[in-house]
Structure formats: structure tokens, C-alpha cells
N, C-alpha and C positions, 0 to 999 in steps of 0.2 A: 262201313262206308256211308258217308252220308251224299244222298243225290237229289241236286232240284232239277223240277220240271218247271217251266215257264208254260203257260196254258193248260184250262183247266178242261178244255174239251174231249169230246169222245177218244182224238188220241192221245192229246198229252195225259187224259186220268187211266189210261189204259197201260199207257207206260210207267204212270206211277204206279200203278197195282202191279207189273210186272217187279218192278225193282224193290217194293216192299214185300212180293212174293221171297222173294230171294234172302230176305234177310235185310235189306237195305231202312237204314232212317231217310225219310222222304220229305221233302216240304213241297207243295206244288201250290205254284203262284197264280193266279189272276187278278185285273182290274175291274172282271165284272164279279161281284158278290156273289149274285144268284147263279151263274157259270157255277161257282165253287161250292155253293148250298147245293146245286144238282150233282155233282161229283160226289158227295160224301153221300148223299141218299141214295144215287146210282150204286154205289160200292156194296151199301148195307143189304141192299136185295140180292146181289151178285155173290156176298157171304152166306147171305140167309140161304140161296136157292144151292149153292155148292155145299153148304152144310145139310140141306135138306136131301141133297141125292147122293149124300156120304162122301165128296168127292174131299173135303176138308171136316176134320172135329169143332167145336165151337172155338175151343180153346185158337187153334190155328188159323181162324178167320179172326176170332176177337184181336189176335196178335200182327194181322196185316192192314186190319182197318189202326191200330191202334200207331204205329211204325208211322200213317203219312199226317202230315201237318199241315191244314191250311192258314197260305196265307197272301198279303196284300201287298207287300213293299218288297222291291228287290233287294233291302239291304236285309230281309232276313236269309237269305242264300247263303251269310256268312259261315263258315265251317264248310261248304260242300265242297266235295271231292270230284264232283261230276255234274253239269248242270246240263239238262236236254231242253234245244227248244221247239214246241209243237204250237205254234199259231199259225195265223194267217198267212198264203202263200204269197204277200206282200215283200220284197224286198228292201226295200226303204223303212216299212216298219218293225222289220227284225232287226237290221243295222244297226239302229236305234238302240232296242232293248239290248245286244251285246257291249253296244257302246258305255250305253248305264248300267248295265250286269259288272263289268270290268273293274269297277271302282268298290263292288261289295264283296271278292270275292279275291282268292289269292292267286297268286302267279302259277302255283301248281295245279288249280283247279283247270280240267279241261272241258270246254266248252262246245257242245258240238248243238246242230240242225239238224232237225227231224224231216227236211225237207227233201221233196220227193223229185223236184227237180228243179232249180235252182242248181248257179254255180258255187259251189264252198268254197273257191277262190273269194269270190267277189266278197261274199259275206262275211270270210274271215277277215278282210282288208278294211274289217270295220271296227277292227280289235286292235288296240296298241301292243298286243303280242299275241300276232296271229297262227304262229306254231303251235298254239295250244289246242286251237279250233282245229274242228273235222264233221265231218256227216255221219250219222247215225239215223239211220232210214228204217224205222218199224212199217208192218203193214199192217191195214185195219182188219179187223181187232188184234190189238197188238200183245194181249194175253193170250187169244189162240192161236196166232200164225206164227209157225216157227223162224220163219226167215228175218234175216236181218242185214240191210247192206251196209258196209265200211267203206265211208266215202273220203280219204287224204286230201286236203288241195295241197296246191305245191307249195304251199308256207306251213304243211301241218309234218310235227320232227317225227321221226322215224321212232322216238320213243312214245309219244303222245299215241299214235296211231297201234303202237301193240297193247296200250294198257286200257285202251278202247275196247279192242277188239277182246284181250283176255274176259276184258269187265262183263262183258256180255255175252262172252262165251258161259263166264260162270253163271248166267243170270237163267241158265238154261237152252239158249237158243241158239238159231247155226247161222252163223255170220258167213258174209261174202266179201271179198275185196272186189270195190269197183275203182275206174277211174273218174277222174270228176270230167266228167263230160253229158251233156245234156240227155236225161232221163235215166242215167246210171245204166245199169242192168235190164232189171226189168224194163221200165216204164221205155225204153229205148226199144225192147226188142218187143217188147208186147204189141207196138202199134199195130202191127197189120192183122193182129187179130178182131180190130175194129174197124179199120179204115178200108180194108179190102173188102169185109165183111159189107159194109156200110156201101162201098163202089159197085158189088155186085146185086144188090141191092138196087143206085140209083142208074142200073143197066137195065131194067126191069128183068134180069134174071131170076130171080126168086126174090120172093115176099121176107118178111124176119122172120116167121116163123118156120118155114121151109130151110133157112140158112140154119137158125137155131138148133131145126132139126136133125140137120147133116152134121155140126159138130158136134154135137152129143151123143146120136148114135152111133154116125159111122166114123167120125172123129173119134171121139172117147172122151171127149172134156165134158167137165161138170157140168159146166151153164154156157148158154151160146151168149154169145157178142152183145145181142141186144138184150138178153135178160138179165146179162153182167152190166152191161152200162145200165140200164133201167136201175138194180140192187147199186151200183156205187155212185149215181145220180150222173144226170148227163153235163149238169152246170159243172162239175169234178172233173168228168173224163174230158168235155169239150177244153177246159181251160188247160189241161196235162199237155193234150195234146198242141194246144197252140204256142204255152212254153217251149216245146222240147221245139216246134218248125220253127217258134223264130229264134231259138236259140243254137240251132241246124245254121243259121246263115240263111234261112229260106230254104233250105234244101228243099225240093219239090217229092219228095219219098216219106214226109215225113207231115203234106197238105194237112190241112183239116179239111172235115165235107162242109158243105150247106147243108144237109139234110139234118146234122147235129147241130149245127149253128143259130138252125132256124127252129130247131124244137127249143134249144137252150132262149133264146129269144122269146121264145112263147111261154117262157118257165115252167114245158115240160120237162121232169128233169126227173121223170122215172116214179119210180115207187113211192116216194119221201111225199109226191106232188100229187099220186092219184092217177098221174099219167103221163108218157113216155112213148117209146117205141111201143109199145104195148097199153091198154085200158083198164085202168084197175078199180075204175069205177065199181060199187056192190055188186051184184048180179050178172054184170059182164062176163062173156066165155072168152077166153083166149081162143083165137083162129087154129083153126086146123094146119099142119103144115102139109105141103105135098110130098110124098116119100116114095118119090119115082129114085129109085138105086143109082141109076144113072146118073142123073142131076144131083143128088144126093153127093156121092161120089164126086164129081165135077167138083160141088164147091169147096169141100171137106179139100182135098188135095189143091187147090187154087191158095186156099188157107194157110194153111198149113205149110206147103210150101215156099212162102214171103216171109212166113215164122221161122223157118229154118234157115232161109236166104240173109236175114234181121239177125240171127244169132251168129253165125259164117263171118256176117262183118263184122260185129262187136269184136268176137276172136280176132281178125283182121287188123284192128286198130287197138288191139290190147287193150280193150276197155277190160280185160276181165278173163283168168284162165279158162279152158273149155270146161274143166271139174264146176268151176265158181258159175259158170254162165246155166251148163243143166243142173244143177241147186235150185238157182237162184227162180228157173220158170217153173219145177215143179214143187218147190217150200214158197215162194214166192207168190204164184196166180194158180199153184195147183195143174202144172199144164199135167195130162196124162204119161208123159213119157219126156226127158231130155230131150231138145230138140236137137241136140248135134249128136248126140246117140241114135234119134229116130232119124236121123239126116243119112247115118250111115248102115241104118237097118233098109230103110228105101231104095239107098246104093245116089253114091256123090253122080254118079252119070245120069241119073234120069233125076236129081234136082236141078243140073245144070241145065240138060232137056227142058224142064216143064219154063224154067225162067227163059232160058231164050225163046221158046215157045209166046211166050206173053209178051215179052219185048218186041217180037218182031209182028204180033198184034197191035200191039200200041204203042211203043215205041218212047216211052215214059219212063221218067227216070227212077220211078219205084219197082218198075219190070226189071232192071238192072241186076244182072247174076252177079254176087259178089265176087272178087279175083281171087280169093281165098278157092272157094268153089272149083271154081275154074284149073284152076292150078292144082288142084289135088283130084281132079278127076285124069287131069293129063296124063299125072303121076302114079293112077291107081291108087291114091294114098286116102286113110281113112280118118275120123277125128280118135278114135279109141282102138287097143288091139280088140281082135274080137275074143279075146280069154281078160281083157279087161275088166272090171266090177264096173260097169254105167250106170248115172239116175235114171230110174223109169220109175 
């Protein structure tokens, strides 16, 4: 199978080493030179340091750096069977390169976006045969994170989308079906593990590092809200999230804050910059957080809760079966547990509790219990049996 990437960046050279892992001939395109001179030096040390810790023999690195091809002009894509594309979360300049991709390449080649949230309608409607197009959604890094979403718009054929999904099924990784609807899966239901985070925060309830601290202790996730945005930069997470609200219709559940708006403004943008939610200046200590149990607890379930209420509706609106949705948050952002699994290990009644709880606080339309929720508490009804196998 021969596969192009279009972009030579941290993700599209990432997915080209995925699909040259596998077996695949590769060509990966850019217009900037030095982009594609850093990809192939990037690669040679990511061989070298996997051959060094035995994790591949030489022979097996020589044979994946040797599989991808760089190169400059879209009409070398000719022969691909699968082209990905990983640039700019610009709309109008990806249109474009499908537009001129289409004339190098042939009718049976399927053409999909690496984009994280954008609409695949829209983008496919930029192809003179847009049943071919589809979404294809790695996460960074895209050689270590298993997950992978499958995004159809409603012009992509019912064959296109299984030979997608197989392709990268066989590439190693565990693919998700999502609906094309703004942030897909993840980046849909992840928000309130920043925007809540970020609100209790500009409540002066707790500091970042005290929030950071309750999700990780008494939560269980890796990295808290603001060490994760600092690690994926704020300029990233700020713009995700303004896609996905004006892409919502303005939904007001889905706001950005000022407090990331005004850091992104000041080109704090985390670890990349030096500085963030946090100071990474030399010698600089990271703050202490406060680890009163209580407050701890408070925020951890405040959280957590919104994340479960965010996953309730996705199910609700069939962005995505319940199996595809706990996948997708713990292959996807690593959460500690399926949130609609932990949904129903907490008990559907005391989520409905904590949301009308908050609602009738504040009375905002991110307080909002989902009617999924609701109605299955009525019902005593659960997301899973409990002799079921759940992600956690």
C-alpha cells in the first residue's frame, strides 16, 4: 500500500512513521524544505534511540526510515492508495491542497483529514468526489497513542469509510467511529476537564496547583488540566476550544475563558514558551498545592462530573456508541477510568444530584444535566450490565 502525508510536522511525520511501521511505502510532502530536512533527522534519532534500547534491530529501523520519501510537489502522490492530511488548522488552506491533490491522484484513492475538529462535510465539499474524503484523527504522538478517531461526513460511501477504518486497524491501532460533529469524541467531551477546571479557578476557589492536585490524587488522571494545557500549549488548546463553541452555534457550554485567552495573548502558551499556567523559568519551584481532602474532593467530583454529564450527551446525540465513547477518553487523553462506566459505578442518581446541584447554583447552560441522564435515572437504568467487560 502506498500512503501520502501531506505535512511534514510533528504530526503528519508521526503518522508517516506509523504507516511505514507497518509496512507501508510512504511519501510525505511539504512546501517548506527545512520542515522535511527536520523530519528525516527527527526520524534518524527516533531509530537510533529505539535500536539503542532494543526496542527494533538495525535492520528494522534501516527498513522504516528507508519505506518514506521526501517530497515537494503534490503530483508525486501519484500511485497512493491513501493520502492523510496534517497541516494547518486552516480551512480554506486545506480546501485548497485537496482541491490540487485531486488532479494527482486517482479516483480510488481515499483522501482523508487529520483534523481535530473541523467539519469533514465542509472539507470534503471541496473535492470533485467527495465520497472518497473522511477524517482520520491521530493523537500527538501519533506512534505512541493508540487511539484513532473515524470521522464519515455525509458524502463519505459506506465503502470508503470501512477501508479506512480496516487500514488502520491493520496499522496497529484501535480506531473509533465518530460523528462529524464539532470536536468529534474526544475533543467534544474533554472540554470540561479544562473549562471547569479553568472556572473554578477564576472563582478563586482553588489555585492550579491545588486543582491539579485533586485530579491526580484523588481523581486518578495523569496530569491535571493545567499541566496538560501547559504540555499541549495553550495557543493549541485555546484555539480547540474556540473551534468547537463557534462551531456549537455558540452554545454557551462549550465558552472559552479569558483567563486562557489572555495568557494565549501574552504568548504564554505553556512549556514550548517557558511559561504558562505555571513558571518554567530555571530555578523556579512549582507552588505547593493545598491538600485539604475536603476541597480536594469538592473539585475532583465538580470535574469529573461535567466529564461524565459531556460523555451522557455525546451518547444522547449519537455522536458515538457508549463502547466507542469510554475508548476513545481512556486510548484517547488517557482518562483513568470510561466515563460512562465511572458514570455508573458513582450511580446515574447522584450524577443527576451533583448537576442539578450546580444548576440551581448557577443556573448556566453548562450546569445543564443531560436528558440521557435524567431519564435513565428515572428508569434505574445503567450505561453497561454490571457482568459487562467496561474500559477502565
Amino acid at each position: 500500500m502506498k500512503v501520502g502525508v501531506i505535512g511534514a510536522g510533528t504530526m503528519g511525520s508521526g503518522i508517516a512513521q506509523v504507516a511505514s511501521t507497518a509496512g507501508c511505502e510512504v511519501v510525505l510532502f511539504d512546501t517548506n524544505r527545512a520542515a522535511i530536512e527536520k523530519s528525516g533527522t527527527k526520524l534518524t534519532k527516533i531509530m537510533a534511540r529505539l535500536v539503542e534500547k532494543g526496542k527494533y534491530d538495525a535492520s528494522k529501523a534501516k527498513g522504516i526510515q528507508d519505506r518514506i520519501s521526501y517530497i515537494t510537489s503534490l503530483a508525486d502522490f501519484k500511485g497512493c492508495d491513501l493520502v492523510i492530511e496534517a497541516i494547518i488548522e486552516n480551512p480554506e488552506i486545506k480546501k485548497k491542497v485537496f482541491s490540487e491533490l485531486e488532479s494527482h491522484v486517482s479516483k480510488e484513492c481515499i483522501i482523508a483529514s487529520n483534523t481535530s475538529s473541523l467539519s469533514i462535510a465542509s472539507l470534503a465539499a471541496a473535492c470533485n468526489n467527495p465520497e472518497r474524503f473522511i477524517g482520520i484523527h491521530f493523537f500527538n504522538p501519533a506512534p505512541l497513542m493508540k487511539l484513532v478517531e473515524i470521522i464519515p461526513a455525509i458524502q463519505t460511501s459506506d465503502d470508503v469509510c470501512r477501508k479506512a477504518k480496516q487500514t488502520i486497524d491493520d496499522w496497529g491501532k484501535l480506531t473509533v467511529l465518530a460523528k462529524d460533529t464539532p470536536g468529534f469524541i474526544v475533543n467534544r467531551v474533554a472540554r470540561p476537564f479544562y473549562s471547569e477546571a479553568i472556572r473554578i479557578y477564576e472563582e478563586g476557589i482553588a489555585d492550579f496547583a491545588t486543582i491539579d492536585w485533586a485530579m491526580t490524587e484523588i481523581a486518578g488522571f495523569r496530569m491535571g488540566p493545567f499541566t496538560l494545557m501547559d504540555f499541549i500549549g495553550n495557543d493549541v488548546n485555546y484555539t480547540v476550544t474556540e473551534t468547537v463553541f463557534k462551531a456549537f452555534f455558540y452554545d454557551p457550554r462549550y465558552k472559552p475563558s479569558f483567563t486562557q485567552k489572555r495568557l494565549a495573548e501574552a504568548g504564554f502558551d505553556g512549556r514550548k514558551a517557558g511559561k504558562g499556567y505555571y513558571d518554567y523559568s530555571e530555578g523556579t519551584t512549582k507552588p505547593e498545592p493545598n491538600k485539604d481532602p475536603m476541597l480536594g474532593s469538592m473539585i475532583a467530583n465538580r470535574i469529573v462530573t461535567r466529564l461524565m454529564n459531556e460523555a451522557a450527551d455525546a451518547l444522547h446525540f449519537n455522536v458515538a456508541t457508549k463502547e466507542d465513547i469510554d475508548l476513545a477518553m481512556t486510548k484517547g487523553v488517557n482518562y483513568p477510568k470510561g466515563l460512562l462506566a465511572w458514570a455508573d459505578e458513582t450511580g446515574i442518581d447522584e450524577i443527576v444530584a451533583r448537576m442539578d446541584t450546580l444548576f440551581e447554583e448557577y443556573r448556566e447552560a453548562q450546569y445543564r444535566c443531560s436528558p440521557l441522564l435524567r431519564k435513565m435515572a428515572r428508569n434505574g437504568e445503567r450505561f453497561f450490565n454490571e457482568s459487562a467487560t467496561t474500559v477502565s
